[in-house]
C-alpha positions in Angstrom: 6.7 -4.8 -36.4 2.8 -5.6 -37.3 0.5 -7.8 -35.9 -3.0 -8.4 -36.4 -5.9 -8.0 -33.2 -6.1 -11.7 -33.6 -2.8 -12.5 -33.5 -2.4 -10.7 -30.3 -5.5 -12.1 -28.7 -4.1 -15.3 -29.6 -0.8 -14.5 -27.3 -3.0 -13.2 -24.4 -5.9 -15.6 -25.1 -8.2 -13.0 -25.2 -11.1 -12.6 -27.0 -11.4 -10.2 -29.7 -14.3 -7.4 -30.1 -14.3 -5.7 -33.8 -11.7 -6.8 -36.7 -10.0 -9.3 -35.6 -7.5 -8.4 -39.2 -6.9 -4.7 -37.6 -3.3 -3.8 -37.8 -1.7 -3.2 -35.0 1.9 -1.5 -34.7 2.8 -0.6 -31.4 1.4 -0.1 -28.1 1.0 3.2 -26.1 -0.7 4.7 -23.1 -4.1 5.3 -23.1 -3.7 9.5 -23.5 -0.7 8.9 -26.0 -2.1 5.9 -28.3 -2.5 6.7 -31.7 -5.2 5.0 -34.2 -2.6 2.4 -35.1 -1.7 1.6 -31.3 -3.3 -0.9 -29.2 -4.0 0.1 -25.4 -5.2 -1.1 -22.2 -7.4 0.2 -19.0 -7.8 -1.9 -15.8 -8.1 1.0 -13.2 -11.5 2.7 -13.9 -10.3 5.6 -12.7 -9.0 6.0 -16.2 -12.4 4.6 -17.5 -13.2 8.8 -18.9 -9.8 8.9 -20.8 -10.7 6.2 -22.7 -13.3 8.1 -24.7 -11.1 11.0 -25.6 -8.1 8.0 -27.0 -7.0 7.5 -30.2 -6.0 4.2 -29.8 -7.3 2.4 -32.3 -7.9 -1.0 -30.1 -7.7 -1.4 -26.2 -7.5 -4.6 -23.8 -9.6 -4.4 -21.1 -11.4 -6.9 -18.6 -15.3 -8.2 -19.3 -16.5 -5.8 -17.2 -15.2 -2.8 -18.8 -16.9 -0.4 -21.4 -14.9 -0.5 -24.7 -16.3 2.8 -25.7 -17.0 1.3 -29.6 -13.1 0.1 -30.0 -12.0 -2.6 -31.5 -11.1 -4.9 -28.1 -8.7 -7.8 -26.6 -11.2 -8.8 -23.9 -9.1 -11.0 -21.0 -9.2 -11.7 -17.6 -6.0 -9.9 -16.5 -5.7 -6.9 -19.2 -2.4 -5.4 -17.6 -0.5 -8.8 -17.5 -1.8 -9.2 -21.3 -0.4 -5.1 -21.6 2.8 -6.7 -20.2 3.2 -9.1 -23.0 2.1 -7.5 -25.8 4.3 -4.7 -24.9 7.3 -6.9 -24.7 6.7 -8.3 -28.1 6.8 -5.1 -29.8 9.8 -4.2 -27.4 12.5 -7.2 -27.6 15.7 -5.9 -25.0 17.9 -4.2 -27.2 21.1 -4.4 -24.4 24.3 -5.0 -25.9 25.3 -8.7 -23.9 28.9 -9.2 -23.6 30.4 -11.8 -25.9 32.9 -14.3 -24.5 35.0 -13.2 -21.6 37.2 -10.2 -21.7 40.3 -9.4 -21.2 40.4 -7.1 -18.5 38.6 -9.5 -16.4 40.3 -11.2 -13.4 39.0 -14.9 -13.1 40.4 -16.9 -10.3 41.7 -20.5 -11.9 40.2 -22.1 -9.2 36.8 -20.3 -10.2 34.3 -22.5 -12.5 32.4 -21.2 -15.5 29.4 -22.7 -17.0 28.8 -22.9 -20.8 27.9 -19.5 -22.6 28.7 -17.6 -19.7 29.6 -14.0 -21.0 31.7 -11.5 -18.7 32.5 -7.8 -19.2 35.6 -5.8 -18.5 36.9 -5.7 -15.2 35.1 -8.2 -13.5 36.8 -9.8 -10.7 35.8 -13.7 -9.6 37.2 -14.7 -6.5 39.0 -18.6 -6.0 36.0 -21.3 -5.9 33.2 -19.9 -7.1 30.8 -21.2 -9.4 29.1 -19.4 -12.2 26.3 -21.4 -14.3 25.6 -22.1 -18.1 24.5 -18.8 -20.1 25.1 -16.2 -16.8 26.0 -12.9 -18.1 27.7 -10.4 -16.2 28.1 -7.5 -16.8 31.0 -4.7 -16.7 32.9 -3.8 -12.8 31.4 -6.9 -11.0 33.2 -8.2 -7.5 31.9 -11.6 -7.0 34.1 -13.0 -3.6 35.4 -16.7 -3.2 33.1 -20.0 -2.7 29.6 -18.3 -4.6 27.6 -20.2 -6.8 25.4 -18.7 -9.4 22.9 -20.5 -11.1 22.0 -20.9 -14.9 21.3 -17.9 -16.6 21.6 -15.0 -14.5 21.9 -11.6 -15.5 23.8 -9.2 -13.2 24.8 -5.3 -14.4 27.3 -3.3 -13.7 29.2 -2.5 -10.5 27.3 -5.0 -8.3 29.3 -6.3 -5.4 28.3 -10.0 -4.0 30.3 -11.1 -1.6 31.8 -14.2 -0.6 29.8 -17.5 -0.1 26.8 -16.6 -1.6 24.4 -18.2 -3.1 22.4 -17.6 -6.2 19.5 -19.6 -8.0 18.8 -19.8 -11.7 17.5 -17.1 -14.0 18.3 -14.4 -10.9 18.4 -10.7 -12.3 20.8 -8.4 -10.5 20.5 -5.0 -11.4 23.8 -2.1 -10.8 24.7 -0.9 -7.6 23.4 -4.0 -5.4 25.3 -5.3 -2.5 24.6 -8.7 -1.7 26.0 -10.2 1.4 27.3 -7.0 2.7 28.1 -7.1 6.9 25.0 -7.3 9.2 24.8 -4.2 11.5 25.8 -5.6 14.7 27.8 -4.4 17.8 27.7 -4.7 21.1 28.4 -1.8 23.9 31.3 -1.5 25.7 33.3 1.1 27.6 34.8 3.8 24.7 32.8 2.9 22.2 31.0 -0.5 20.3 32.5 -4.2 19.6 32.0 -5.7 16.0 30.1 -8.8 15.8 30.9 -11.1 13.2 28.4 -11.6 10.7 29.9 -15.3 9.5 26.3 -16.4 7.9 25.3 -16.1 4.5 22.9 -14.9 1.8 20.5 -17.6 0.0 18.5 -16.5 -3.1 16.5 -18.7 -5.1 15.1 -18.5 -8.5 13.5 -15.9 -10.9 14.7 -13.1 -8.2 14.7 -9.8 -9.7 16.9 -7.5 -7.3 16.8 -3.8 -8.2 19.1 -0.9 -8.2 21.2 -0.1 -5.0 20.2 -2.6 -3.2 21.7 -3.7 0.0 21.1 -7.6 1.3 23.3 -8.0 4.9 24.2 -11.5 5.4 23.6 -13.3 8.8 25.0 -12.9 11.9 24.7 -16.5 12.7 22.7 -18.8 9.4 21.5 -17.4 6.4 19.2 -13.9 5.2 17.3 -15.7 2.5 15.1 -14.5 -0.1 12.3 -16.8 -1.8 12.0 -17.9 -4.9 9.9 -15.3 -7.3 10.5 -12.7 -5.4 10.5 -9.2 -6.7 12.4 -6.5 -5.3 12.4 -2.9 -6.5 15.5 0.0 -6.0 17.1 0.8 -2.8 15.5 -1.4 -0.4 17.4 -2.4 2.8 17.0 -6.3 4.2 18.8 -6.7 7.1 20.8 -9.6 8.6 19.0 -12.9 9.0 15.7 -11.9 7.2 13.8 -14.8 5.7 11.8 -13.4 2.7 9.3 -15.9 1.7 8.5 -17.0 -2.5 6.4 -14.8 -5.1 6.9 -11.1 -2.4 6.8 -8.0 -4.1 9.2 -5.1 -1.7 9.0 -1.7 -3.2 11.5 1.0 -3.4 13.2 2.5 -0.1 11.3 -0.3 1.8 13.8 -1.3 4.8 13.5 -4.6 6.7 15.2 -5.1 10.2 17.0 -8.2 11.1 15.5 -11.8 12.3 12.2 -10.7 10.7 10.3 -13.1 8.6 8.0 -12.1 5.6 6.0 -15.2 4.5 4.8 -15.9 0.9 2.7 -13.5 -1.1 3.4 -10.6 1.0 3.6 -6.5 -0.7 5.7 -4.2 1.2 4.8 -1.1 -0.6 7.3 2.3 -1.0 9.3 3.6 2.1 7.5 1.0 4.8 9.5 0.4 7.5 9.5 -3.1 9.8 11.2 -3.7 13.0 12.9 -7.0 13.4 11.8 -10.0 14.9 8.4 -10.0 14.0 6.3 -11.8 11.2 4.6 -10.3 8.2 1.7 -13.2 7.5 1.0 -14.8 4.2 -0.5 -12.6 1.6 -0.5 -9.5 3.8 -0.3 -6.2 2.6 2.0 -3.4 3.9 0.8 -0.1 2.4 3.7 2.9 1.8 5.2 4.6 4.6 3.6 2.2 6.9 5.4 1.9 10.1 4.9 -2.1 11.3 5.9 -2.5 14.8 4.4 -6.0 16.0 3.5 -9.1 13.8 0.9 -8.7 10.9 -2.1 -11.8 10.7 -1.8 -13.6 7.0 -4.0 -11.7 4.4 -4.3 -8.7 6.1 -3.5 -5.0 5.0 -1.9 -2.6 7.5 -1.0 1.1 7.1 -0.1 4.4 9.0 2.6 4.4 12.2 2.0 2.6 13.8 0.4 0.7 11.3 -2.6 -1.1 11.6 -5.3 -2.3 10.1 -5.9 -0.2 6.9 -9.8 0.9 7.3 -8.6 1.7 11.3 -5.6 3.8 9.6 -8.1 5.9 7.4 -10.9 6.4 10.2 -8.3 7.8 12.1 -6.3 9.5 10.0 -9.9 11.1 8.8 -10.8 12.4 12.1 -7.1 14.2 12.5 -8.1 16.6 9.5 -11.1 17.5 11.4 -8.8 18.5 14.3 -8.4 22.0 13.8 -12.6 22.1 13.3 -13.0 20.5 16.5 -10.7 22.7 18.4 -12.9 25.4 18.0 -16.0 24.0 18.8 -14.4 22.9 21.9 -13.3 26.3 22.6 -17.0 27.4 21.9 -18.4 25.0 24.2 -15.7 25.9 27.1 -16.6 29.7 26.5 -20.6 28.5 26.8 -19.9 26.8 29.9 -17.8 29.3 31.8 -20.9 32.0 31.0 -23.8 29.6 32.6 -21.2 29.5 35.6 -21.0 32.9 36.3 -24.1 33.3 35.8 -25.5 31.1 38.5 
């Protein structure tokens, strides 16, 4: 594939700096670009590799040295790296045609137009699957689930029964949705099952990742907001509300009856105990242990966590520690030898 500077800028509207007729026939990283590559830098850390490119063109924001290339100049160069990048990369996944034969369809199930389904899936009695879904190989979907229009669920997921999925959902292998809540109670000899009789709720243009485990409710529904992104192996517990347009990165675990409003970043490996709520547009750095409710727009970190420029101060004065020990050592020395010599 070819496309000219301008024809890109016109996809991103951008605007252009140099040829607008330069040829342009892939896209690269900034260190492996060659001159017939196109670019992009928004982190100025990276602002030094740019001279030493070879990319023969570069998106960047208004406020970012070109270094002489020819330029896509836009507001938001990595969502325009995004799309560029997927128009020189169209998915090249072979989809399933039809239905095969291997898979085991319940005749009280219902099936949309289009929808395409792989060997060996199983789909339990009264569930629903909309127009154009395609499912992938060595999927269990359980009784009374409804899938919305256009979904696109890999291999070997499990989603049990009486879920519920939105439109244009993305699944990817290895999740669990609706999986038992973790819940028992005490007793003499050992611990006594609760049943977890609610269920899962997902609305639209969810991506799930990899592995993924989403417990149902003891009692109502775990739900997860429209928009929301979330990446490999992350853990949400029973009864978790997830709020629209989140973004919960890999190894992230949520504990039950906790609520994550819109907006909200749970970075890698953060941990949150339940019952609590994560505010609107917060920010929940990696690793961060969050133990009591975070205020709307703000950024925690550290374990506990707390607020992130608290985290750093402290964290910052731990390293100096060791230093400290021995001038404390020094001073207790000192003051023992004016003692004595009183």
């Amino acid at each position: 594939m070819e496309k000219t500077l301008a024809e890109l800028a016109s996809l991103v509207s951008g605007k252009i700096m140099g040829d607008p007729q330069m040829v342009i026939k892939g896209v690269a990283g900034i260190k492996e670009a060659t001159p017939a590559e196109i670019t992009f830098l928004s982190n100025p850390r990276y602002a030094k590799e740019l001279e030493k490119s070879q990319a023969g063109a570069i998106i960047v924001s208004p406020d970012f040295p070109t270094a002489g290339k020819a330029a896509i100049i836009c507001d938001n160069p990595y969502l325009a790296f995004a799309r560029i990048l997927a128009l020189f990369n169209p998915p090249e996944q072979v989809i399933p045609a039809g239905i095969n034969a291997t898979a085991v369809i319940s005749p009280q199930a219902k099936l949309g137009a289009n929808v395409a389904i792989g060997p060996a899936v199983v789909v339990e009695a009264g569930t629903s699957i909309g127009n154009n879904c395609v499912i992938y190989p060595g999927v269990y979907i359980g009784r009374e689930t409804n899938i919305g229009p256009d979904g696109l669920i890999y291999a070997n997921v499990s989603i049990r029964e009486k879920i519920s999925i939105g439109a244009r959902v993305i699944i990817h292998s290895g999740a669990v949705i609706g999986s038992d809540g973790f819940g028992f109670v005490p007793q003499s000899g050992g611990h006594f099952k609760i049943p977890q009789v609610g269920s899962v709720v997902i609305g639209d243009d969810v991506e799930i990742g990899a592995n993924v485990c989403v417990a149902r409710g003891t009692l109502g529904n775990t739900s997860i907001g429209s928009g929301t992104k979330i990446d490999n192996l992350v853990q949400i517990a029973h009864n978790v509300q997830v709020g629209t347009n989140c973004l919960i990165v890999a190894q992230a675990g949520i504990s039950g009856s906790t609520v994550i409003e819109e907006n909200v970043t749970i970075a890698g490996q953060a941990g949150i105990v339940g019952h609590i709520t994560i505010g609107k547009g917060s920010i929940v750095a990696a690793q961060a242990g969050v133990t009591k409710d975070v205020t709307p727009g703000e950024c925690v970190s550290g374990y506990p966590a707390q607020p992130h420029q608290l985290a750093r101060r402290q964290n910052a004065e731990l390293r100096r520690l060791p230093e400290l020990r021995v001038k404390v050592a020094e001073l207790e020395k000192k003051i023992k030898e004016l003692e004595n010599s009183k």
